[in-house]
N, C-alpha and C positions, 0 to 999 in steps of 0.2 A: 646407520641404516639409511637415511634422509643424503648423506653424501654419496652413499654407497649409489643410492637409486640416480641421483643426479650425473654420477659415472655414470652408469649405465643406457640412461636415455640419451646423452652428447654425447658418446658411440654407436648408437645406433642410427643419431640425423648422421653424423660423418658415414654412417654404411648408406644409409639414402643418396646421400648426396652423391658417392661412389657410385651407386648402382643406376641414378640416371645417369651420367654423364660419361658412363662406359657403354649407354647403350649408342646406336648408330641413328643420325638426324629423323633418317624416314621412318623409325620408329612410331615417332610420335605423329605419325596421320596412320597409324594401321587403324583399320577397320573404324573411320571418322565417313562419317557422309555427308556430303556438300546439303545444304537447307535448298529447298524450293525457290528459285528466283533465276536473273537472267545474267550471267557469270562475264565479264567483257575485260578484255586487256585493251592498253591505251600503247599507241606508238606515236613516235615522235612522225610528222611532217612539216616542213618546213617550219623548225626549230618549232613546232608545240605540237602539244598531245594531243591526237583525235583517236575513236574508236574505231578498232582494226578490225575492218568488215569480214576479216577471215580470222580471227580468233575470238570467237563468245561461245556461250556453252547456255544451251536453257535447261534448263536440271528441275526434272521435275520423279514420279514416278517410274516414269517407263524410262529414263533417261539409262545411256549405257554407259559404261564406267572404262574412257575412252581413256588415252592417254594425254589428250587436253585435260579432262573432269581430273587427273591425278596431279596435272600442273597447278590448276585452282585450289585441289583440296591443299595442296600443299603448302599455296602460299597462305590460305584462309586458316589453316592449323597453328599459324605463326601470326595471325592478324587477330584472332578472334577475343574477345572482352572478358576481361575477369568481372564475376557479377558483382563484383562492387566497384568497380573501377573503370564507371563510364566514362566518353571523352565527352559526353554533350550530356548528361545529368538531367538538365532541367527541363527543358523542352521533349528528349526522347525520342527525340528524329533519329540521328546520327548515332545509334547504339550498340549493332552488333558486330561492327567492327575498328581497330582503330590503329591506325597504320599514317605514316606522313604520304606512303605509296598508295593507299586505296583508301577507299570508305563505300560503307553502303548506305541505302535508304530504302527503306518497309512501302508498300502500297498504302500503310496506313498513315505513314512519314510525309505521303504525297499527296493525301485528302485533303479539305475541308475539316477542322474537327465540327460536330455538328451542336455539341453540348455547352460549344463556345461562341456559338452562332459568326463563325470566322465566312469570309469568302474566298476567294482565289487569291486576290490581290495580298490579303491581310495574312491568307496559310505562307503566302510566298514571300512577305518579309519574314517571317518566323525561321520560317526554313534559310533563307542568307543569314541572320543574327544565328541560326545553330551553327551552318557551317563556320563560320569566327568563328565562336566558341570554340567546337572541334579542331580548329588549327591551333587555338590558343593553349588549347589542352593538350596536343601532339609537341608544340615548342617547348613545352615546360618540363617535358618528361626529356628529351635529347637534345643536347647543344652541337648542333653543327658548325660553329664557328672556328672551331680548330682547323687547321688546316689542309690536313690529309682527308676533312669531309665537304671540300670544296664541292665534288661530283657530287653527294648527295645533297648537300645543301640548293644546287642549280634544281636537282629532280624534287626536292619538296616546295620551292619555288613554282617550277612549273605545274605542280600539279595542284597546286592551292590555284594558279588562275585557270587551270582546267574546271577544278570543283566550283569555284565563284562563278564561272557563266556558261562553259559551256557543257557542262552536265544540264544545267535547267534548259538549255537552248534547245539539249536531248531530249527532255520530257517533252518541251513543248511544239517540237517539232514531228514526233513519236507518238505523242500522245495527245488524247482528247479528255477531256474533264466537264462532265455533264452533272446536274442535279436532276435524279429521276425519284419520284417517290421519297421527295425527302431525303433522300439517300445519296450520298457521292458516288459517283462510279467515275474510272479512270480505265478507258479503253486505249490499246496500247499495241503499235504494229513495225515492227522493226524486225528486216529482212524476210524469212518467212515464219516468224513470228505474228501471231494477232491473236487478241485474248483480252477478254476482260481480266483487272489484275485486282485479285484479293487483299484484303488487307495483310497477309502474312508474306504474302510475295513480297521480294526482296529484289533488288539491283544494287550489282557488284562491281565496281571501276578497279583494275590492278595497274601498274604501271609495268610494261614489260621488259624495263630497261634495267631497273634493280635486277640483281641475284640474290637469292635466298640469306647469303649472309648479311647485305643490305636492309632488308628486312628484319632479318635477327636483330641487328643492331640496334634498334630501335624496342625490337619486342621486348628484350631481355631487361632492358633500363622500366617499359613499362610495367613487366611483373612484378621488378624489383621495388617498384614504387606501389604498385596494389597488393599485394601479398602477406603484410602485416597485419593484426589483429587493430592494430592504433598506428595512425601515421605517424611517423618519425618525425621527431623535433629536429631543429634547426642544429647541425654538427653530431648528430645522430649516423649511426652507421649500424647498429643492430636493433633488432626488435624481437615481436613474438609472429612469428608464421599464425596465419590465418587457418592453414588446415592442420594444423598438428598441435593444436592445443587440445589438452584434456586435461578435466576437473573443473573446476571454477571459472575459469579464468575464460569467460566470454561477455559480449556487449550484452547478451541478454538472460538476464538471469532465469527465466523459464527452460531454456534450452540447455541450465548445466546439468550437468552427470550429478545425478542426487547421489547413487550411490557409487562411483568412481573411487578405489583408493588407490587413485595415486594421480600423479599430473605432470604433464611435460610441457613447463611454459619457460622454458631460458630462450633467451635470445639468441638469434640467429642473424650473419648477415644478409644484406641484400643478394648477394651471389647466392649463400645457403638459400636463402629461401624461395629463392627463382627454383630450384633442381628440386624443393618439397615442392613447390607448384605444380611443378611437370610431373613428379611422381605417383602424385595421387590425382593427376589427371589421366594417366595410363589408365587407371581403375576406374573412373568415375564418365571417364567421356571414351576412353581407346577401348576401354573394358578388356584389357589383356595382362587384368593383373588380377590372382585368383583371390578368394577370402575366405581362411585367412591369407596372408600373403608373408613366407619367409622371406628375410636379406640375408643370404651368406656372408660372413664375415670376410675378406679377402679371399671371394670366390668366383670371380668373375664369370667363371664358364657356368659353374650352377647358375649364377642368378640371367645370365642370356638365356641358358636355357628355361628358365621359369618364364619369361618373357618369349620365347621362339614355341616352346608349347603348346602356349594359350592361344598363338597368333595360328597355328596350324591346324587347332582345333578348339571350337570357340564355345563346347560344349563341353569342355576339358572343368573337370571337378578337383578338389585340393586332393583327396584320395586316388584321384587316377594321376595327378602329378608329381607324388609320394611316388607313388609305385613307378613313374616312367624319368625320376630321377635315380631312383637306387636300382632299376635296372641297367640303365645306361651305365653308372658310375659303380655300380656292383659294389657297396657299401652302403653302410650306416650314414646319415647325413649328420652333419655335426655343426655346432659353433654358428650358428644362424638367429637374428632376430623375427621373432612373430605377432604380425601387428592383423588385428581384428580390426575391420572398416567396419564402421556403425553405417545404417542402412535409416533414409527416413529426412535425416533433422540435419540442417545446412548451419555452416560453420562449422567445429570443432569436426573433425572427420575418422578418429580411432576410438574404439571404446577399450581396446584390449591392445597393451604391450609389455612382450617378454623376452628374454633372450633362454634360448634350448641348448643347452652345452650339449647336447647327446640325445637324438631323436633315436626312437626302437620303432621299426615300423612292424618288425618280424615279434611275431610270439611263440613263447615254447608252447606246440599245438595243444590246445584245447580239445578235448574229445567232449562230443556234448553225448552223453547218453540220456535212453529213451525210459525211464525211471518209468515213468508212467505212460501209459502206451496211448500212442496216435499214431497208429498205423506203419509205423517203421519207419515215418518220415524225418526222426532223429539218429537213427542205425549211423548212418554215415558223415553224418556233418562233424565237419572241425574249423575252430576258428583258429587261424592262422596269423592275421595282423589285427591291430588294435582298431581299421576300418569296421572289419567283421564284426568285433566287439561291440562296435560302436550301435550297428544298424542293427545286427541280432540277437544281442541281450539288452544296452542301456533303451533302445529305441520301444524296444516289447516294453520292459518297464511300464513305460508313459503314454503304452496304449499309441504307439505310433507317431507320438504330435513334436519327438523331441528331433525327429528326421522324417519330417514328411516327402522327401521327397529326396533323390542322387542330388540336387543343386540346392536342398535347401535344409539348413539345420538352424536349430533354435537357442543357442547359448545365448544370444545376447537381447535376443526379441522381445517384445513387449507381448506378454499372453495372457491368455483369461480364461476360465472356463468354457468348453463347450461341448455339453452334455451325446451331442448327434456326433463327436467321434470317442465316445467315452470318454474323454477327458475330463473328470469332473474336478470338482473342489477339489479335492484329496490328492488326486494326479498332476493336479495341477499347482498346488501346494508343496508338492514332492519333488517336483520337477525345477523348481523355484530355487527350494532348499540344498540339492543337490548339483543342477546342470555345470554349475564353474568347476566341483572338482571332478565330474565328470571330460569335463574340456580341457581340464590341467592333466590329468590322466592324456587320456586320446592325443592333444594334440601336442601336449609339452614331455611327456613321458614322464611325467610326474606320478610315480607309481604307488607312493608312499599319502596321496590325494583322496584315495579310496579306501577302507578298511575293512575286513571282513565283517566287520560291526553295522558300517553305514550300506553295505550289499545287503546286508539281513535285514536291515529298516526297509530297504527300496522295495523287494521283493515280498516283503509282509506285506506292505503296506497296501502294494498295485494288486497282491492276491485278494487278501481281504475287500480291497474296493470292488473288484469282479465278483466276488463271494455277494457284495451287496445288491450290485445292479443286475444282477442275473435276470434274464426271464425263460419261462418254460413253457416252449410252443410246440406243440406237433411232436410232442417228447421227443424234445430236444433242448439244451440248454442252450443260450445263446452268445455266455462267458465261458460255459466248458471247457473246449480247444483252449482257450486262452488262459486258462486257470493251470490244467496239466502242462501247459510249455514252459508257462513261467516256472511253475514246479521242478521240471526238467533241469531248463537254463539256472535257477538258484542252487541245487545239488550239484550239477555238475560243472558248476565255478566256485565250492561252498568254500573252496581253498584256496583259491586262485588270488585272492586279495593281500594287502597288508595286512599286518596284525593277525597269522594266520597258525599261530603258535596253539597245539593241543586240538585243532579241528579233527574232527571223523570225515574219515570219505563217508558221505551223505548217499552217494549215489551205489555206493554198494553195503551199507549200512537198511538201507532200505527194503532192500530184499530178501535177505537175512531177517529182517523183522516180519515180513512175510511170512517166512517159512516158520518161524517163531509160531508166529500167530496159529497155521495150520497148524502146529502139534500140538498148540492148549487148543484148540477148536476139534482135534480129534480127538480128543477126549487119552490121550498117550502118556496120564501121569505127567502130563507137564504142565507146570506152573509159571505165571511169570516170577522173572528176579527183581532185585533190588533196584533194577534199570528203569527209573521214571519214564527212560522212551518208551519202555516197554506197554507200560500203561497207558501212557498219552495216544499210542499209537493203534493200540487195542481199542480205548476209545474210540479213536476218529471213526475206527472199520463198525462198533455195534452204531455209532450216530444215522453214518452214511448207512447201513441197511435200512435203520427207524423210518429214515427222511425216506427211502424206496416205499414202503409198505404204506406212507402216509394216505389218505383218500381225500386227502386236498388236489382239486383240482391246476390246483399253482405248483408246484416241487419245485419252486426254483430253490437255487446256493442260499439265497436267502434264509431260508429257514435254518441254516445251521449257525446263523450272527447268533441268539440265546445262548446256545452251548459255547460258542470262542468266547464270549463275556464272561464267561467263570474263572475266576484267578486261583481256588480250593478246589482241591482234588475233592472234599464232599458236596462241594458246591456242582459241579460236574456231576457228581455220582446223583446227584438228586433229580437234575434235569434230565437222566438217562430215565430213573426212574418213573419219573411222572410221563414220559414218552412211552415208557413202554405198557405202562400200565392206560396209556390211552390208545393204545395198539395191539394190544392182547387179544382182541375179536379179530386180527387177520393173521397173526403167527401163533406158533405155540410154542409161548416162552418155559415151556416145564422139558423140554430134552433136544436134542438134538447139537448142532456147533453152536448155535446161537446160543442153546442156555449156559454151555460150557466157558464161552469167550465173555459171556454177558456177567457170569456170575464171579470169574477173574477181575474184571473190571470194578463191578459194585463191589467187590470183599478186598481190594487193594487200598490199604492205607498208609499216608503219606502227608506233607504238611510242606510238599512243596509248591511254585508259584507256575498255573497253566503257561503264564506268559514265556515262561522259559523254555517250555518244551511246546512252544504251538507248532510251530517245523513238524512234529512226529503228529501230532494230533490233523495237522494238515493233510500232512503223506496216508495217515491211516485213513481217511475220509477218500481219497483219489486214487489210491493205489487200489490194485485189485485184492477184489472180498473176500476173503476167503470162508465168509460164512454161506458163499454159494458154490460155492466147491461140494458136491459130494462125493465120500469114499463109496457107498453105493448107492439104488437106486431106495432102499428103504431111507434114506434119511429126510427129514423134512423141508419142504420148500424155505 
């Protein structure tokens, strides 16, 4: 099992690795935003680099997304810092980007710190000992000494003595540095630029003479060095990926998977682990990767189109991308890895990974019948795919909280009670116990996840919690609707599950007991049978009259938790009894349907367990009365 999983998970980094590096370069700046600051390319004149008064970009809010701002983003997608893997660490001038071609510096890079009681003089050696540092940290990561890197070797050359003087010669030719209130300000006027400059504001130096792969060059050696979980020893060539570890296997032990069973910590090389980098920066910074997120196994075109989707429509949900894959491709998807992105806690980056030999997105149709009536607004509904499933039966369940929302579901979330959307303990206890093989169902088609067994638990369980928190205003119930759908939704999937060997259709089982019921309530020589529903269900109908008649000003569902507590059919019979005999001054328990059905019910004996038949006792209490039915007008109220 333990090798078998270890297959499994080093086939799935080789489908990553696969799947970025079949995509196309400009991929990876879709939908990235340049950060607020003033954006400058450098040109060479007379053999050094000055700022090209006709290419800068100041990027702020209103800025427009020109075909310059796309040149920047482009190069800044390929410069920007792994959060752990700064070029300047210590000081934190020099941090959000790191490139032998550019570097930037923060308004806050450019102050005074104030906590340090620094001056100008004292911030401005800091700021030279950074920039060193950041060369020294850019040298260490790419050796230009070979010789086909003659040309970039001359441009990181020249732009290390750009950055050494005349970048600061820029500030302080550009800029003024004032102590106002205690306060640094750095007022700052270049071209028609002028504006006081925030501590978040940013300036960007690129060099324009690089091309994109020039830049690569460099970037890729850097990921390949920041990207590990542990820096690599000396003759090291594989490690553990920084975002694809799960289980244990983190620097800090607060932040591991308490309950994770399983983990994917083998080593990967520096190449592998550059293309995990990129991968789960699509999702995390391009956000054009959905979650969960499939890898087709040798399916190149599926997975560009999982990626051309998302980019088309950035509201695009895992269920509308089901659907606009297997209409395009007019099949079943099959042979695909499915990885859960954890949402929240930095480092380890998956909480859930599977491979789906055979995704079923189609179901044989679902008729939901209207068993118990709300207006007809069940007559026509069918659930069709396992989405449907998903949001109008498991979602009812949980009282709404296990899909609040098209973009947002709850398998892997950290949740708690809370009472203002019903969700109480109990719902939320159920939700706990159940959500993975609900997600193993829906998303893995793992059908054999759910049993007719653990459907009957869910469904008791979210009814009876309604049955609890009922209240009863302006007579009205205020779990009613919610009580009769579940009802609905339980019967008419009562087969739909695994393990569904010997089921009744429920949903037409129930009507049938209806009519049952009228012929011993019309007094027609009919008795019940040997059929425990029989009784259970007669029951629910004399309870649910009792609870009408009561002259409590409260009639919530409530009132009927005494009678679901009886596990003995005399135990039941006694609770009837003492209800009705504290009821008897508003009906007249000596004729009519009432004494016919009432006196079936207390003269049935039996020595089976309620708990077995609460279903029928359920349906009898919801489904319609038949002890207000009259055959004429003399019968009594």
């Amino acid at each position: 099992m333990l090798l078998a999983g270890v297959f499994k998970h080093t086939n799935m980094i080789k489908e990553i690795v696969q799947f970025t590096k079949a995509l196309p370069e400009e991929t990876f700046s879709k939908n990235l935003k340049l950060k607020e600051g003033l954006y400058m390319f450098l040109a060479y004149e007379n053999e050094e680099l000055v700022i090209n008064p006709n290419r800068y970009l100041l990027v702020n809010n209103k800025t427009e997304e020109t075909p310059l701002y796309y040149e920047f983003l482009e190069l800044y997608s390929c410069s920007s810092m792994i959060t752990n893997k700064s070029m300047n660490s210590n000081e934190k001038i020099f941090i959000d980007i790191g490139s032998p071609f550019a570097i930037s510096i923060s308004g806050k890079g450019l102050k005074p710190d104030e906590t340090k009681s620094e001056t100008p003089a004292s911030r401005r050696k800091k700021q030279a000992d950074a920039v060193n540092a950041y060369f020294k940290a850019v040298a260490s990561v790419v050796d230009f000494e070979a010789e086909e890197y003659t040309l970039q070797k001359q441009w990181f050359k020249d732009f290390q003595y750009f950055a050494k003087g005349k970048m600061f010669d820029f500030f302080d030719s550009k800029g003024k540095l004032e102590k106002k209130d205690n306060k640094w300000e750095f007022e700052f006027e270049f071209g028609n630029i002028q504006q006081k400059i925030k501590d978040t504001f940013s300036f960007y130096f690129f060099m324009d003479a690089p091309k994109m792969s020039d830049y690569n060059l460099f970037y890729d050696k850097y990921i390949e060095s920041g990207v590990f979980l542990y820096p690599l020893k000396k003759n090291e060539t594989h490690g553990i990926s920084n975002d694809i570890t799960v289980g244990n296997v983190t620097k800090k032990p607060f932040m591991r998977h308490k309950t994770a069973s399983f983990e994917v910590n083998f080593k990967v090389s520096g190449d592998e682990a550059k293309s995990i980098y990129k991968f789960f920066r699509l999702k995390s910074e391009n956000k054009i990767l959905p979650n969960p997120c499939p890898i087709f196994v040798q399916q190149d075109e599926l997975n560009e189109d999982i990626v051309h989707f998302q980019i088309e429509d950035k509201t695009l949900t895992f269920p509308k991308l089901i659907n606009q894959l297997t209409s395009k491709h007019n099949a079943d998807l099959k042979n695909y890895y499915l990885i859960y992105f954890q949402k929240g806690l930095k480092g380890s980056q998956i909480i859930d990974i599977d491979f789906v030999p055979h995704f079923k997105y189609m179901l044989d149709s679902i008729k939901l019948t209207e068993v118990f009536w709300l207006g007809g607004r069940f007559s026509a509904n069918v659930i069709s795919n396992v989405f449907e499933l998903q949001g109008r039966v498991f979602n009812s369940v949980f009282n709404g909280q296990l899909c609040p929302s098209d973009t947002w579901v709850k398998y892997f979330d950290e949740i708690e009670p809370n009472p203002k959307y019903q969700f109480t303990d109990a719902i939320c206890n159920l939700m706990l116990q159940y959500r993975k093989s609900i997600y193993d169902y829906i998303y893995k088609s793992r059908h054999q996840s759910i049993t007719c067994a653990m459907f009957d638990r869910m469904m008791s369980v979210s009814i009876l919690e309604d049955i609890r928190i009922d209240e009863y205003r302006y007579d009205n119930h205020s779990r009613g609707y919610h009580i009769k759908e579940k009802l609905n939704l339980w019967f008419s999937l009562y087969t739909h599950f695994s393990q569904n060997q010997n089921r009744e259709n429920m949903a037409s089982r129930i009507p049938e007991l209806v009519e049952k019921m009228k012929a011993v309530a019309n007094g027609d020589s009919v008795s019940f049978s040997e059929d425990p529903a029989e009784f259970a269900f007669g029951a629910g109908q004399i309870v649910y009259f009792l609870l009408t008649k009561s002259a409590a000003s409260n009639k919530s569902y409530a009132m009927l938790e005494p009678f679901l507590q009886k596990t003995k059919v005399s135990q039941l019979q006694d609770a009837i009894s003492n209800s009705i005999a504290m009821y008897k001054h508003e009906i007249d328990v000596s004729k009519g349907r009432f004494e016919k059905l009432a006196s079936e019910v207390l003269g049935y004996n039996s020595d089976i367990n309620m708990k077995d038949y609460l279903r029928y006792f359920l349906a009898g209490c919801f489904a319609q009365n038949v002890i207000y039915e009259k055959k004429d007008k003399s019968e009594n109220e």
